[in-house]
C-alpha positions in Angstrom: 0.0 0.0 0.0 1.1 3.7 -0.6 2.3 6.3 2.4 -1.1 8.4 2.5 -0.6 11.8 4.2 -3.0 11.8 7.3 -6.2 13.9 6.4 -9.6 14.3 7.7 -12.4 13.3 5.1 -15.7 15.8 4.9 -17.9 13.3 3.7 -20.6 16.1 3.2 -18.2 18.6 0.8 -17.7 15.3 -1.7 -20.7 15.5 -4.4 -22.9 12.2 -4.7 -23.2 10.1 -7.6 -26.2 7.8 -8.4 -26.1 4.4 -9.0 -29.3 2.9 -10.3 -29.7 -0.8 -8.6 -31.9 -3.8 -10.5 -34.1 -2.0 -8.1 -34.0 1.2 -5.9 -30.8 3.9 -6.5 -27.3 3.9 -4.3 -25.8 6.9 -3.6 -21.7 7.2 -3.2 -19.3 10.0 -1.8 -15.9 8.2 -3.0 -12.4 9.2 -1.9 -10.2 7.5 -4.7 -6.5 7.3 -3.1 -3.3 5.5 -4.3 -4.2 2.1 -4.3 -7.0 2.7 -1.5 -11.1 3.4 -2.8 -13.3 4.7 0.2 -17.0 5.2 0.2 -19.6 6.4 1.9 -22.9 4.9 0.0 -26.6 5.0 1.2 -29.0 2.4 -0.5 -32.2 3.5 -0.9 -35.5 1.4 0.5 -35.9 -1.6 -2.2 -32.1 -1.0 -3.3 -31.0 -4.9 -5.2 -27.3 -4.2 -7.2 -27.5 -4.7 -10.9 -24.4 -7.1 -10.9 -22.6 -9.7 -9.4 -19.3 -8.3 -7.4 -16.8 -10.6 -7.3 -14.3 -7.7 -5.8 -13.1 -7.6 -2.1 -14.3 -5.3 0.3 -14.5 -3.8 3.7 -18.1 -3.1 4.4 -19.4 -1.2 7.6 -23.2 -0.8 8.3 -23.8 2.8 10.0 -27.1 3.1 9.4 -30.3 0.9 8.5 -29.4 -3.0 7.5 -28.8 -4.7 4.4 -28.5 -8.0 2.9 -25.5 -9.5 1.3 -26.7 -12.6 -0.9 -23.8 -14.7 -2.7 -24.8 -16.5 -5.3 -24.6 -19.5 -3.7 -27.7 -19.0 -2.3 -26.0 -17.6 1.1 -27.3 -14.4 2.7 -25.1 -12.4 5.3 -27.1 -9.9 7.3 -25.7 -6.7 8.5 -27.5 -4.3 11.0 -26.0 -0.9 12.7 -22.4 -1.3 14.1 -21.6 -4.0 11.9 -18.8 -5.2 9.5 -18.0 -7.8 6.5 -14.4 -8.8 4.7 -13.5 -10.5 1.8 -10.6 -10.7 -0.5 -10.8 -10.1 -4.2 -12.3 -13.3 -6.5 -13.7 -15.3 -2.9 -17.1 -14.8 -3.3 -19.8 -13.5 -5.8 -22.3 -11.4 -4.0 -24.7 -8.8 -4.0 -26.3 -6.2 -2.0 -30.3 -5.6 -1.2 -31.8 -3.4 1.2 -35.6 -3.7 2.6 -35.3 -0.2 4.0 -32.0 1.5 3.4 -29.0 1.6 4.8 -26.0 3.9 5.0 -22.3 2.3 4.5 -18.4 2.8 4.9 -16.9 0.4 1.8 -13.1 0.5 1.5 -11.6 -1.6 -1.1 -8.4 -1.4 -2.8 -5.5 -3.7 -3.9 -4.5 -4.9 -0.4 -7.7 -7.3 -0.6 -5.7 -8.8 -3.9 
């Protein structure tokens, strides 16, 4: 990973950009650093991703709850104050949200 200078992040000064789902919209304020991606999204009520993600992230519920579904058939819930890892290529899921939730996601090249 790259030396990144230490900062504080106004989540509120970066400008959204929407992300229509299968269903419902996301929402993400992303910090793109060497080697490092941070977002803050919010998933709207009814949100279901388009896609299949196969990439590795660090995902932090901060608000509201939300489904992960592999495709596997698996389903990983997360509620307030909760977290998920995975590495790039280790699983194939997807995120849905009855009622919406708001996220921290950091993903980079040190999930390779």
């Amino acid at each position: 990973m790259s030396n990144i200078e230490f900062q504080a992040i106004n989540w509120s000064i970066i400008e959204p950009t929407e992300h229509k789902g299968a269903t419902g919209t996301s929402f993400w304020r992303t910090l793109q650093l060497p080697s490092i991606r941070l977002r803050m999204v919010e998933y709207s009520q009814g949100y279901l991703a388009d896609h299949w993600c196969k990439k590795g992230h660090i995902v932090h519920c901060l608000e509201g709850a939300f489904d992960s579904e592999m495709e596997n058939g698996e389903t990983i819930s997360l509620t307030q104050g909760t977290t998920y890892i995975v590495s790039d290529e280790l699983s194939s899921h997807r995120s849905l949200s009855k009622n919406g939730a708001k996220l921290l996601i950091i993903d980079g090249d040190f999930l390779k």
